[in-house]
PDB file of N, CA, C and O in Angstrom:
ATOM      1  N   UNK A   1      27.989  53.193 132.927  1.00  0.00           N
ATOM      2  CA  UNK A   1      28.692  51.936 132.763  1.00  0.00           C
ATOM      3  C   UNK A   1      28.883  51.294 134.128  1.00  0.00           C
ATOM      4  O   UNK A   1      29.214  51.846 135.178  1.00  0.00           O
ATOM      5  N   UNK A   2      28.665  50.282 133.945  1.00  0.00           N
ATOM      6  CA  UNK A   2      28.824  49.403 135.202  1.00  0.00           C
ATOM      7  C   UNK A   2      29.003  48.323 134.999  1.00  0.00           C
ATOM      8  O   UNK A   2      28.326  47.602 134.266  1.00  0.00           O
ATOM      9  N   UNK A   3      30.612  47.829 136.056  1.00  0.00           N
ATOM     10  CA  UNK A   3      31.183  46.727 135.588  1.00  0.00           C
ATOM     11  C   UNK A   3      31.062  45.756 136.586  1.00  0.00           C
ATOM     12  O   UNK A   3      30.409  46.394 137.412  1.00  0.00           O
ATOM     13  N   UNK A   4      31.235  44.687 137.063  1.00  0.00           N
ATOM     14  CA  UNK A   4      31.694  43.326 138.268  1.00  0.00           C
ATOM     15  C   UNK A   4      32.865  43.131 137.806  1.00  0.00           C
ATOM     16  O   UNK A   4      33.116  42.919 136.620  1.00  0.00           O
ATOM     17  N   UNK A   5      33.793  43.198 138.847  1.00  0.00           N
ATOM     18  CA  UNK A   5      35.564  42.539 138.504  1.00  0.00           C
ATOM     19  C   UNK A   5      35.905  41.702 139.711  1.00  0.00           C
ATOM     20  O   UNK A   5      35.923  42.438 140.697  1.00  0.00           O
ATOM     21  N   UNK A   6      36.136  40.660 139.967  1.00  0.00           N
ATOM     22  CA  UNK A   6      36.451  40.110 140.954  1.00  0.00           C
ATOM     23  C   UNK A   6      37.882  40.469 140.870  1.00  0.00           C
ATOM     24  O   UNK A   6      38.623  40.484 139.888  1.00  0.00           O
ATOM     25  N   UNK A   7      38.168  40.823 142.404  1.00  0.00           N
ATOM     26  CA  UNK A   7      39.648  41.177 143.222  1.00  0.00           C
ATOM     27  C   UNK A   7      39.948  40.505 144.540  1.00  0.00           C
ATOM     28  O   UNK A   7      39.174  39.829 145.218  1.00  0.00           O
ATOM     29  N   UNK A   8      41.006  40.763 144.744  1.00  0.00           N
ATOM     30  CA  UNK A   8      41.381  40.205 145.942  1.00  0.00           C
ATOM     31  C   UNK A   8      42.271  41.166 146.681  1.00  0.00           C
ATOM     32  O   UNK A   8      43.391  41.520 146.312  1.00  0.00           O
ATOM     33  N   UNK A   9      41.628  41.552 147.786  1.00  0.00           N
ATOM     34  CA  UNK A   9      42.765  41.892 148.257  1.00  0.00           C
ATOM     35  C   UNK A   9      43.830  41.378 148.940  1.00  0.00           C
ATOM     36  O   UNK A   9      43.738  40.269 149.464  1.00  0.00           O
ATOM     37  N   UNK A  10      45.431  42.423 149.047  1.00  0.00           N
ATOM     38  CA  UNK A  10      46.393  42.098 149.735  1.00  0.00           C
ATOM     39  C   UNK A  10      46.379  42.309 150.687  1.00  0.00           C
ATOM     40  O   UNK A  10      46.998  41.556 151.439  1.00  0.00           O
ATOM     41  N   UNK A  11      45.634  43.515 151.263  1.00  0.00           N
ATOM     42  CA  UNK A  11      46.126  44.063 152.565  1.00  0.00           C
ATOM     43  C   UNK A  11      46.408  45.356 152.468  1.00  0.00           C
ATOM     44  O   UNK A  11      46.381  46.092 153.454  1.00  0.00           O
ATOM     45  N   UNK A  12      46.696  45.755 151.312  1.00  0.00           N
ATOM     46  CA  UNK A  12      46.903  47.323 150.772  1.00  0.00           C
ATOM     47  C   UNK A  12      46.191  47.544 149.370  1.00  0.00           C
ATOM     48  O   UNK A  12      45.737  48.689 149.354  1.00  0.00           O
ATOM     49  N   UNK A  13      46.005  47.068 148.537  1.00  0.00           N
ATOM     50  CA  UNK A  13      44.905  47.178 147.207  1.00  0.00           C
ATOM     51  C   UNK A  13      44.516  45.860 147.201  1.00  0.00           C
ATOM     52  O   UNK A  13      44.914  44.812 147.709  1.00  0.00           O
ATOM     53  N   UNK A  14      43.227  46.372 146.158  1.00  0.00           N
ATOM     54  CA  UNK A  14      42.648  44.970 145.474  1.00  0.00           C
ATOM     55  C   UNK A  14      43.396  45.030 144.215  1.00  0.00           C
ATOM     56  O   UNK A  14      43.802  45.997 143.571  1.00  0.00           O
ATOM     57  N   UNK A  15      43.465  44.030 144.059  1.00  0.00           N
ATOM     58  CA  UNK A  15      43.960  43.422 142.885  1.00  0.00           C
ATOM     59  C   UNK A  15      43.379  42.662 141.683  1.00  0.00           C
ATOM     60  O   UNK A  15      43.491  41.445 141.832  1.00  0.00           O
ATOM     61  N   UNK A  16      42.844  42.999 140.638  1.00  0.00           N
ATOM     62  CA  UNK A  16      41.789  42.067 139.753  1.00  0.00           C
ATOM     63  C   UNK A  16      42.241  41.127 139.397  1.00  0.00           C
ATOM     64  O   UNK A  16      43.470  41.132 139.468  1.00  0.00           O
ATOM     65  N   UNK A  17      41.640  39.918 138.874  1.00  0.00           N
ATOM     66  CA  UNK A  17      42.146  38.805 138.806  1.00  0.00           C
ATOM     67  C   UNK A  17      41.951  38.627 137.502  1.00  0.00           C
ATOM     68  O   UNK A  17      41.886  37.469 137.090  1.00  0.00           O
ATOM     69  N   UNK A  18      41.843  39.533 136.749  1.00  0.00           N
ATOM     70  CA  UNK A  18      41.766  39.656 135.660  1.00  0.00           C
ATOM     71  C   UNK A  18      41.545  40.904 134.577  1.00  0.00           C
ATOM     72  O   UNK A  18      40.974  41.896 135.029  1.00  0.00           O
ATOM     73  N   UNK A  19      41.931  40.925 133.269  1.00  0.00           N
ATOM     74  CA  UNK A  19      41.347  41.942 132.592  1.00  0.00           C
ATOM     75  C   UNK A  19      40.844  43.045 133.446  1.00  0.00           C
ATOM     76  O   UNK A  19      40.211  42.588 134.397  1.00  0.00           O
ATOM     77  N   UNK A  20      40.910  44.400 133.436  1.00  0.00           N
ATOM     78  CA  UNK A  20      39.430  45.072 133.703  1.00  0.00           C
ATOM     79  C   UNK A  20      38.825  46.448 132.600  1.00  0.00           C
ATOM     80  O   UNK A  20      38.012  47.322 132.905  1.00  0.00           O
ATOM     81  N   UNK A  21      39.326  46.312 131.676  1.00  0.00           N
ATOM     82  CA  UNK A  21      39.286  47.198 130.707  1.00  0.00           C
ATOM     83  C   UNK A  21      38.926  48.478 130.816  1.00  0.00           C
ATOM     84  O   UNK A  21      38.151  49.088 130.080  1.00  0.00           O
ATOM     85  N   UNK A  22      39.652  48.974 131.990  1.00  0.00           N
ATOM     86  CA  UNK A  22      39.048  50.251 132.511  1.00  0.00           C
ATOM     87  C   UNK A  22      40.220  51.770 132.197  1.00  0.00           C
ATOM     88  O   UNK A  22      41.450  51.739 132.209  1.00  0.00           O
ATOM     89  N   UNK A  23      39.678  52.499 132.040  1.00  0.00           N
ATOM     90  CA  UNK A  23      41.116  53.790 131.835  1.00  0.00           C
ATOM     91  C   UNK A  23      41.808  54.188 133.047  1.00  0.00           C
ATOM     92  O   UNK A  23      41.422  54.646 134.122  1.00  0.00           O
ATOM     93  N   UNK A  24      42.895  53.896 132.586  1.00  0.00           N
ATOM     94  CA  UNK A  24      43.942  54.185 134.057  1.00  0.00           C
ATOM     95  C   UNK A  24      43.732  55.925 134.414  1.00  0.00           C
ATOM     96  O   UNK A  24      43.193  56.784 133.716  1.00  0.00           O
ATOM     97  N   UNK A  25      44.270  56.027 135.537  1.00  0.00           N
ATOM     98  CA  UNK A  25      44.121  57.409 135.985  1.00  0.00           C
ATOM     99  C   UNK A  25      42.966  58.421 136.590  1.00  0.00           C
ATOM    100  O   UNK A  25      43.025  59.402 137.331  1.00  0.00           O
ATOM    101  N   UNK A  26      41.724  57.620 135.828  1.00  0.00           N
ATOM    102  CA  UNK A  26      40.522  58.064 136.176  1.00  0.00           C
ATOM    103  C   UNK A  26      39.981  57.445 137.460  1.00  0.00           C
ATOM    104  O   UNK A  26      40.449  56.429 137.973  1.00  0.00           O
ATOM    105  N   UNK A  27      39.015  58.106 137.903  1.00  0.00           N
ATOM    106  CA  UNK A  27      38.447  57.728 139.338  1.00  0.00           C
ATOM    107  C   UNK A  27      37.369  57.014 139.237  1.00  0.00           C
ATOM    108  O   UNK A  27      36.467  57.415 138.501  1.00  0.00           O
ATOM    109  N   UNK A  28      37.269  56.110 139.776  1.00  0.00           N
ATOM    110  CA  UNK A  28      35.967  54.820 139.805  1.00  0.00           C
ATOM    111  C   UNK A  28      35.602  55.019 141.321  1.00  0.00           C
ATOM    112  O   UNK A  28      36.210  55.833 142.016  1.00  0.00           O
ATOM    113  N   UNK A  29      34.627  54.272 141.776  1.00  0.00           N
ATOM    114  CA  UNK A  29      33.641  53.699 142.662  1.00  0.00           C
ATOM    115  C   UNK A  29      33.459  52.774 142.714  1.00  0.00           C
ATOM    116  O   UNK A  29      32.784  52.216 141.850  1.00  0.00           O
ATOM    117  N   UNK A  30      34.245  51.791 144.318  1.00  0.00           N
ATOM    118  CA  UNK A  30      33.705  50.458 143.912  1.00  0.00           C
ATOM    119  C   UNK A  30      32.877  49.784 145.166  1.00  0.00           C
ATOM    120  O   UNK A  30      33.005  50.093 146.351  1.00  0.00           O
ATOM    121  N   UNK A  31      32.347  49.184 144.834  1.00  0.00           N
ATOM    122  CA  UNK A  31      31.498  48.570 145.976  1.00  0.00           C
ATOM    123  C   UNK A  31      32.298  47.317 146.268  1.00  0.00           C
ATOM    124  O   UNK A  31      32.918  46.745 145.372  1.00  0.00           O
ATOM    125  N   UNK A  32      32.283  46.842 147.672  1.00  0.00           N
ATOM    126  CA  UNK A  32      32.799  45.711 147.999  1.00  0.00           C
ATOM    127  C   UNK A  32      31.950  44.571 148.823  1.00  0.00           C
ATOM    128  O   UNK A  32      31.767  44.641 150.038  1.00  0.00           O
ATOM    129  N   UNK A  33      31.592  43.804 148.220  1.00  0.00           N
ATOM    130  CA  UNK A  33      30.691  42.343 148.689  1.00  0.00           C
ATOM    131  C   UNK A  33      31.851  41.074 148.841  1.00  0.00           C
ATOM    132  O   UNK A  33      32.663  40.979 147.920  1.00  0.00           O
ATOM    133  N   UNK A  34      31.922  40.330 149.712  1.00  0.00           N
ATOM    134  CA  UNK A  34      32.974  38.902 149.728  1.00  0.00           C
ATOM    135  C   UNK A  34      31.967  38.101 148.772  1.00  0.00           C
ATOM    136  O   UNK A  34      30.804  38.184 148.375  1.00  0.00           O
ATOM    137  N   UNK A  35      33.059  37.301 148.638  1.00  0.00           N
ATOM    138  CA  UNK A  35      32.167  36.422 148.198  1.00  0.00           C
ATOM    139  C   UNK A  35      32.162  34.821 148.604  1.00  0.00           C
ATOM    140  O   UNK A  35      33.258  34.265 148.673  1.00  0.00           O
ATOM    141  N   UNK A  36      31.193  34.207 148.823  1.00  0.00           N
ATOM    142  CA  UNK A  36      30.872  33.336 149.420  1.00  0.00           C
ATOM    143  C   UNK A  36      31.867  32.143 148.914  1.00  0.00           C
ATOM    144  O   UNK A  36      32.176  31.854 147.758  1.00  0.00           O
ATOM    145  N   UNK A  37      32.361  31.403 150.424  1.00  0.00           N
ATOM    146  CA  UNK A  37      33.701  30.476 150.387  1.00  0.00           C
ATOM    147  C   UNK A  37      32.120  29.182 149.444  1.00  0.00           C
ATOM    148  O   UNK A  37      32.185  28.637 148.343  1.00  0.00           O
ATOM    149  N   UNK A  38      31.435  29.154 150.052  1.00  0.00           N
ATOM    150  CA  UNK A  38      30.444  27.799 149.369  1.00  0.00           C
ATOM    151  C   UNK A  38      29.360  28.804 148.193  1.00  0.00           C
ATOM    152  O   UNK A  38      29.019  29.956 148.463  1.00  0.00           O
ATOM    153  N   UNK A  39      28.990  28.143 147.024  1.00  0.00           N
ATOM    154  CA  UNK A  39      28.612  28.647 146.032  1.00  0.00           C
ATOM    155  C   UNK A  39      26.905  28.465 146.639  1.00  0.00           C
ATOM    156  O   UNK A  39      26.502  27.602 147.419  1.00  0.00           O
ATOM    157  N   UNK A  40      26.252  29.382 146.108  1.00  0.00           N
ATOM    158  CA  UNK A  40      24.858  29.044 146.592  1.00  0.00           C
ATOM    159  C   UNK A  40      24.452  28.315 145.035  1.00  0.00           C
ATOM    160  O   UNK A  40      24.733  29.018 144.064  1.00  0.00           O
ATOM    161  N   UNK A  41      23.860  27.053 144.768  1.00  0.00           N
ATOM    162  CA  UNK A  41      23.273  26.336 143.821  1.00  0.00           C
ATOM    163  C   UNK A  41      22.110  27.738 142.966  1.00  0.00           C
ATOM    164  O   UNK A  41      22.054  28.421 141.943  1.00  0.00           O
ATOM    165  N   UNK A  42      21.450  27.517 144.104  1.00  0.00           N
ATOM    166  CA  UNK A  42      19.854  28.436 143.468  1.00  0.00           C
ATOM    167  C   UNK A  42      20.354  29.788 142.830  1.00  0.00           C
ATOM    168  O   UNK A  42      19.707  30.278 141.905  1.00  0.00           O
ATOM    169  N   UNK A  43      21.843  30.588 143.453  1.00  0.00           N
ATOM    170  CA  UNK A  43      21.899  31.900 142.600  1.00  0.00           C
ATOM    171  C   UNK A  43      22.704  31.234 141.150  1.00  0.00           C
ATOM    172  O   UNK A  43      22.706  32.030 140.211  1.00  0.00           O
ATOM    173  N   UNK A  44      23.297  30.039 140.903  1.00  0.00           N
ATOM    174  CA  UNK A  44      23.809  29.934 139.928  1.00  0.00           C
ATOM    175  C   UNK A  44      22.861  29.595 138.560  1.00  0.00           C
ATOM    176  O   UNK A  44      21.999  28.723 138.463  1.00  0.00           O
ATOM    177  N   UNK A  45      23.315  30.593 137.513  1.00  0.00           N
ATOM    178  CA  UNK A  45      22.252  30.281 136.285  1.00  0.00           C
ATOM    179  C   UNK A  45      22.282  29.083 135.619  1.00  0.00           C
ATOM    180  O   UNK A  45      21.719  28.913 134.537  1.00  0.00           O
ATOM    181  N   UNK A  46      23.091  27.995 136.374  1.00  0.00           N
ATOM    182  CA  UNK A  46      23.110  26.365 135.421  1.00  0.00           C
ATOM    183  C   UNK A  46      22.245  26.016 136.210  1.00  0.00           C
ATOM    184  O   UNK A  46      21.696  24.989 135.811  1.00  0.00           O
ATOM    185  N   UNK A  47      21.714  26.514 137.487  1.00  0.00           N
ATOM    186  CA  UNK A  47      20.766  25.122 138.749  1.00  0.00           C
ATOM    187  C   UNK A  47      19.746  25.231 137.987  1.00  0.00           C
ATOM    188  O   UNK A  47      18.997  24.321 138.342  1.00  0.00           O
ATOM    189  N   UNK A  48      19.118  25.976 136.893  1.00  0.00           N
ATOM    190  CA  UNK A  48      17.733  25.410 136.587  1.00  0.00           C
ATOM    191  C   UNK A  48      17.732  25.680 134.526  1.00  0.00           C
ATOM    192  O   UNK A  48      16.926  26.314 133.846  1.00  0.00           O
ATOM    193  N   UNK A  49      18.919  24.930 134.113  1.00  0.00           N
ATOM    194  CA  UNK A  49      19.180  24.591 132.734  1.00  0.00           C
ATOM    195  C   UNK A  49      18.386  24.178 132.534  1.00  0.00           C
ATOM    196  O   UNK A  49      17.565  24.816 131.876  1.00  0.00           O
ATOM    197  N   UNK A  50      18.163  23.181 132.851  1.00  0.00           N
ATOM    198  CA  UNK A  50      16.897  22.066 132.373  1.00  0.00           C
ATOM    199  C   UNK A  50      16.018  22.792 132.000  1.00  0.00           C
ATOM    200  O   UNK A  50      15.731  22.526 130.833  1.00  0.00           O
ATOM    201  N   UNK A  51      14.978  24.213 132.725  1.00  0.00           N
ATOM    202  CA  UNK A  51      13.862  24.529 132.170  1.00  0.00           C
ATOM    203  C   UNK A  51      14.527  25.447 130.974  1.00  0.00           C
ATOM    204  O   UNK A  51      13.833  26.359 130.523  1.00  0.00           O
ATOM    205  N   UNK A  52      15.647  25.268 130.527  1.00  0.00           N
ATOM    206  CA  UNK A  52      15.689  26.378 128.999  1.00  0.00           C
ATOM    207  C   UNK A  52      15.615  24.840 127.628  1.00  0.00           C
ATOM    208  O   UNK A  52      16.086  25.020 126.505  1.00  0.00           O
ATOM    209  N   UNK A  53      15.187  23.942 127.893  1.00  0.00           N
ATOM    210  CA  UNK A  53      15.613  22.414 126.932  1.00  0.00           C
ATOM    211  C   UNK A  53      13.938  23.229 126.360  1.00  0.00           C
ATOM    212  O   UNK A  53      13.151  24.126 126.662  1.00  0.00           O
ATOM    213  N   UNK A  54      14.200  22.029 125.255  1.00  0.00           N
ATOM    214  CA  UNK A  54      13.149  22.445 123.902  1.00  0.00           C
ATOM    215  C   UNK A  54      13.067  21.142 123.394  1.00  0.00           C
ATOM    216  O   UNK A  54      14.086  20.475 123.217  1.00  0.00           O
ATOM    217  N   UNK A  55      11.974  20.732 123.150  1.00  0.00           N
ATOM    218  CA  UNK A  55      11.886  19.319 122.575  1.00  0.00           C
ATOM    219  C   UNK A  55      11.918  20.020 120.734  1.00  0.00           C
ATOM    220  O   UNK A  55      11.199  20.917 120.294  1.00  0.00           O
ATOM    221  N   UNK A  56      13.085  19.173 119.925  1.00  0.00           N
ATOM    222  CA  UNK A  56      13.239  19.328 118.858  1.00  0.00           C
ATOM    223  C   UNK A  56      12.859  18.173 118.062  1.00  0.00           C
ATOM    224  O   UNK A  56      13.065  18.167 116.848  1.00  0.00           O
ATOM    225  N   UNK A  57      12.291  17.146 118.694  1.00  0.00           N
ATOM    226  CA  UNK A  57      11.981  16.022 117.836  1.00  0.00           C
ATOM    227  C   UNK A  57      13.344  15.358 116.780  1.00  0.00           C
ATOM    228  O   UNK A  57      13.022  14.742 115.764  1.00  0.00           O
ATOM    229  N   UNK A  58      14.284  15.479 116.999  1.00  0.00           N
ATOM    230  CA  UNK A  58      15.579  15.298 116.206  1.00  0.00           C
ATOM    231  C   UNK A  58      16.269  14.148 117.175  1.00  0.00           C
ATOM    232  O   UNK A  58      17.330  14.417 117.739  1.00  0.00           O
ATOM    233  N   UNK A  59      15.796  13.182 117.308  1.00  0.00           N
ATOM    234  CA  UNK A  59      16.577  11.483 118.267  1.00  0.00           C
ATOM    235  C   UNK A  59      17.769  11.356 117.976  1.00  0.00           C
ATOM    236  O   UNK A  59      18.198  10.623 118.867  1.00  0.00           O
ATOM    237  N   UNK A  60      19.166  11.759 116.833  1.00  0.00           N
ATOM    238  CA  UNK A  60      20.356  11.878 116.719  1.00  0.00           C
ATOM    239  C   UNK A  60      21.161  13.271 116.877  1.00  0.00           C
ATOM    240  O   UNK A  60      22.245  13.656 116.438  1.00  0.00           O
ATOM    241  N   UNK A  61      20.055  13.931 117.788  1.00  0.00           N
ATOM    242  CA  UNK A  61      20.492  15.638 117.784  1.00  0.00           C
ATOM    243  C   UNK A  61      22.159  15.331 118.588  1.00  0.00           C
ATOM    244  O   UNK A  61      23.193  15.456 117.931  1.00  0.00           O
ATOM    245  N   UNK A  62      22.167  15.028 119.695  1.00  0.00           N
ATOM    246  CA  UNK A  62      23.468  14.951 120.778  1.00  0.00           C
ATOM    247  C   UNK A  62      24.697  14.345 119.700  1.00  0.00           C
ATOM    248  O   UNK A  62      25.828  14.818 119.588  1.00  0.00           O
ATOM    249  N   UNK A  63      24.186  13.277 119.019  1.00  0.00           N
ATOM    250  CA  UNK A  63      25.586  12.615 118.080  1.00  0.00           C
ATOM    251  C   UNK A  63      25.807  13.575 116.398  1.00  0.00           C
ATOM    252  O   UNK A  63      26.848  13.461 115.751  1.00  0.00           O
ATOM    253  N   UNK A  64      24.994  14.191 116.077  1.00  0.00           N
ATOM    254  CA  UNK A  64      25.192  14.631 115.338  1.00  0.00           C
ATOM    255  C   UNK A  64      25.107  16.125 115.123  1.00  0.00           C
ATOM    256  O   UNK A  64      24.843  16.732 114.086  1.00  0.00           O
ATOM    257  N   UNK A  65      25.412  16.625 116.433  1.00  0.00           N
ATOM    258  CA  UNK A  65      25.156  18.041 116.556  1.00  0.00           C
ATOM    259  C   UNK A  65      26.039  19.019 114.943  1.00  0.00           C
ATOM    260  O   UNK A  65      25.567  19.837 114.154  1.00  0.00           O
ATOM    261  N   UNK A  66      27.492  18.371 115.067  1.00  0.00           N
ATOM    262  CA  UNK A  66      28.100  19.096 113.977  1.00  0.00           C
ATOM    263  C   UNK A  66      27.642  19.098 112.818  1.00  0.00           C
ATOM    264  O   UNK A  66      28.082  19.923 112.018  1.00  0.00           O
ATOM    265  N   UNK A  67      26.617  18.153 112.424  1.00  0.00           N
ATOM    266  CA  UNK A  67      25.643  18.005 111.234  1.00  0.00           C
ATOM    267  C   UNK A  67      24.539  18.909 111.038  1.00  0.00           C
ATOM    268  O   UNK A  67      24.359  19.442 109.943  1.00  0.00           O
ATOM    269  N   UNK A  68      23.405  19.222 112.533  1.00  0.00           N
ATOM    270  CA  UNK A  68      22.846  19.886 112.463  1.00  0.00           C
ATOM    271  C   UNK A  68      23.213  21.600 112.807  1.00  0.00           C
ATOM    272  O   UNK A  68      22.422  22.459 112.416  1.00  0.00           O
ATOM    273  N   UNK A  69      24.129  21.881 113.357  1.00  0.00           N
ATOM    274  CA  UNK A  69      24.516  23.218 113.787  1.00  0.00           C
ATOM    275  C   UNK A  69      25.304  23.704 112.807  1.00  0.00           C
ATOM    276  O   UNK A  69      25.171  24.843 112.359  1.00  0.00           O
ATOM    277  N   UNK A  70      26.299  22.756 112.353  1.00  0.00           N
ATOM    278  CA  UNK A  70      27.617  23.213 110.970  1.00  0.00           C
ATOM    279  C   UNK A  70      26.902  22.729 109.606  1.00  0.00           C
ATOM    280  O   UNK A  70      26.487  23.611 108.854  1.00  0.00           O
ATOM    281  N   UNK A  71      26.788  21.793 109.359  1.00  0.00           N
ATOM    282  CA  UNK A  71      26.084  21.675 107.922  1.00  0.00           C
ATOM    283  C   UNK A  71      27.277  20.205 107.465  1.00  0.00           C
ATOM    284  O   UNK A  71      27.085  19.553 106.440  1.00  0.00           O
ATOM    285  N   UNK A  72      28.081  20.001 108.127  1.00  0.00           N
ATOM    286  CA  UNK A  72      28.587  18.887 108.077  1.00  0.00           C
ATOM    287  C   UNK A  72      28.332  17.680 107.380  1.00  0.00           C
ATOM    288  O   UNK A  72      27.132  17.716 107.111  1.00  0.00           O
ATOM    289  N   UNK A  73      28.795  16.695 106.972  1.00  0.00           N
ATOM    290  CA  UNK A  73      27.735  15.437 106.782  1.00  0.00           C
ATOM    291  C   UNK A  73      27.647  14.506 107.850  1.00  0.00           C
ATOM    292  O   UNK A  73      28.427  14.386 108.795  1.00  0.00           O
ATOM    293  N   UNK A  74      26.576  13.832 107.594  1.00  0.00           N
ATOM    294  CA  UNK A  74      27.032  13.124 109.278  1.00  0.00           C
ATOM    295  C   UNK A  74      27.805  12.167 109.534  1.00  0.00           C
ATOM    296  O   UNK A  74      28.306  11.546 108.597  1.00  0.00           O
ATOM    297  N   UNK A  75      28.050  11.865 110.706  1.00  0.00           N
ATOM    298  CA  UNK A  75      29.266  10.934 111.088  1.00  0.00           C
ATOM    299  C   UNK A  75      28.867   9.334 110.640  1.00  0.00           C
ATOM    300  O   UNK A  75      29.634   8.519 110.130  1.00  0.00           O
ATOM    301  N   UNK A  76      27.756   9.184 110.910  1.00  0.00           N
ATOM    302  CA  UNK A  76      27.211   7.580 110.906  1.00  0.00           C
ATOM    303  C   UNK A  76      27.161   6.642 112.079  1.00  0.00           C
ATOM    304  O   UNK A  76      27.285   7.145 113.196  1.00  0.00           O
ATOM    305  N   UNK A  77      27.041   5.705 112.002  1.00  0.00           N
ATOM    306  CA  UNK A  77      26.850   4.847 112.886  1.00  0.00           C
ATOM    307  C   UNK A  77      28.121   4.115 113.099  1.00  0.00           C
ATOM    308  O   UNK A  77      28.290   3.586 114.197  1.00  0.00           O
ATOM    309  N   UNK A  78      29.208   4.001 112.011  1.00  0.00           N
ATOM    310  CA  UNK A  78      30.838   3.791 111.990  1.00  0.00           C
ATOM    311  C   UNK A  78      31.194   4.011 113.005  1.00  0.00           C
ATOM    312  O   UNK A  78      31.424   3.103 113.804  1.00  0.00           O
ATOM    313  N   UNK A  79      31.369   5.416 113.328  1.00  0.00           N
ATOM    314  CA  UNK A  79      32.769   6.204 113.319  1.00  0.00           C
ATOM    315  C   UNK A  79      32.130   6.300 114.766  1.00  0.00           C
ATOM    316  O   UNK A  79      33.139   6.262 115.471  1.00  0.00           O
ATOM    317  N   UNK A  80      31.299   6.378 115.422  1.00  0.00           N
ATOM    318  CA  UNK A  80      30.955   6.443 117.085  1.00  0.00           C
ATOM    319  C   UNK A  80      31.453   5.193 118.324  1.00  0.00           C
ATOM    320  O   UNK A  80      31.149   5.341 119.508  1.00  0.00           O
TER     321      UNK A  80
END
C-alpha cells in the first residue's frame, strides 16, 4: 500500500492536512519532497484536457447535458 498525504510541518511533526486513513500506532515510512511554491502547468493532468475531447456529433451536448447524461427532458430554447 502506498499512499501521498500532503503535511506540513511545525517544526516538531508533520501534520496532514487532511484525512489519512491510516492505523494509529503502527509504523509507516515516509518520504519527504516540498512542494513547489509555483505549480508546474506540464505536471498538471488538466494542461493537456483538450487531447481527452471526442467529437460526439451532438451540437446541444454543453446545454443539454442533463438530458443526455440523466435522461431528463430537455430544457428548450425557453428556459436558457
Amino acid at each position: 500500500m502506498t499512499k501521498t498525504v500532503k503535511v506540513m510541518f511545525d517544526g516538531l511533526v508533520f501534520r496532514p492536512s487532511g484525512p489519512v486513513n491510516l492505523e494509529a500506532g503502527k509504523k509507516y515510512t515516509i518520504t519527504v519532497k516540498p512542494l513547489s511554491e509555483e505549480a508546474d502547468a506540464e505536471q498538471d493532468p488538466a494542461f493537456d484536457i483538450a487531447s481527452l475531447a471526442v467529437s460526439t456529433n451532438i451540437p446541444d451536448l454543453s446545454s443539454e447535458h442533463d438530458h443526455y447524461l440523466h435522461g431528463l427532458p430537455k430544457r428548450g430554447a425557453h428556459e436558457r
